[in-house]
N, C-alpha and C positions, 0 to 999 in steps of 0.2 A: 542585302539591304536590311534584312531583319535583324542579322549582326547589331548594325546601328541605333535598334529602337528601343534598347534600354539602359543606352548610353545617356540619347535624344533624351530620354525622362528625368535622367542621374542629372546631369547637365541642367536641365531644367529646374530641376526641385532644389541644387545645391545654390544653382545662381541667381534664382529670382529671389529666394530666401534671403541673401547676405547683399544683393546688390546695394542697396541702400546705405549702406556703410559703405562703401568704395570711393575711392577718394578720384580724381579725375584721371590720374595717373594709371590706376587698377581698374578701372571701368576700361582704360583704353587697351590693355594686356587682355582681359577676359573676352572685350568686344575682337580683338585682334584672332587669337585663339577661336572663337570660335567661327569667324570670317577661313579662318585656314582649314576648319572642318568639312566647310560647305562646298568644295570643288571634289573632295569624298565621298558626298553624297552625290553629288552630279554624276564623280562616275558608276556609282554600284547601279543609279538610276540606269543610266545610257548600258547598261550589261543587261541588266533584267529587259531593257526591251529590245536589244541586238538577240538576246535568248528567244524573243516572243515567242518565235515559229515551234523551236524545241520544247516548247511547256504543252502537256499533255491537255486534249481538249477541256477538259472537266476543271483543270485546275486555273484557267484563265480566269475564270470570275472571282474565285478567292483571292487571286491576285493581284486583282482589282482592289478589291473589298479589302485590301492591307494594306497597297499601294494607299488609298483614300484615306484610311483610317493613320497610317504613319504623316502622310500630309496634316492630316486638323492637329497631328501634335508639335511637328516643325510648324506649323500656322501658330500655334499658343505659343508658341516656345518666342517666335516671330516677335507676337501681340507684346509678349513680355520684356524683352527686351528691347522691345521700345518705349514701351510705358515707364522702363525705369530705366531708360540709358540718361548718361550725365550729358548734360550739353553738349558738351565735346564729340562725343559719339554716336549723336541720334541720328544723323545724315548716315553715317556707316551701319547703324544697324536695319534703318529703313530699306538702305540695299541687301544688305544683309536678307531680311525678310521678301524683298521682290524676288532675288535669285534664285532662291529658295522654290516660290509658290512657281516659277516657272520652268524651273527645272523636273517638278513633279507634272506640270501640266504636259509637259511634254510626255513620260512616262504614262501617267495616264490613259491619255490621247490613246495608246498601243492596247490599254486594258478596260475597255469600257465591261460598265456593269449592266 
């Protein structure tokens, strides 16, 4: 999962930056794109907590404390891309952003702080 979180940022900072130029066509490519990333992240999620039992006692609460911390930036990343999706895409990125929050809520759930 932590693989992921400096992609999450890369992605973030290239597309919220330029979305606004994208024409409806390109909004629906990048919205697409990044709808095929999110069952990716579902599965490293569904790993790290199939692992739960194997992570050393001490290390469960940091793992927590990432797991929450990588969520509030899939959350922005979320926030953003719906704030600037084009018409066309605002219903797919809204799920986009649900999928998202519950796919971590479940991982959580496994790593309380």
């Amino acid at each position: 999962m932590l693989l992921f979180y400096p992609y999450i940022k890369l992605i973030l900072m290239f597309t919220m930056q330029n979305i606004a130029s994208l024409t409806a066509a390109e909004a629906q490519v990048v919205t697409n794109d990044v709808q095929s990333f999110v069952p990716e992240v579902g599965h490293a999620l569904a790993v790290i907590v199939l692992k739960h039992a194997a992570f050393p006692a001490g290390s469960l609460a940091l793992a927590g404390q990432t797991l929450r911390a990588i969520d509030k930036s899939a959350q922005t990343f979320g926030d953003a891309l719906i704030k600037n999706a084009k018409p066309n895409v605002l219903n797919q990125a809204t799920a986009i952003k649900a999928d998202l929050i519950a796919k971590f809520r479940i991982a959580e759930a496994a790593f309380p702080v």
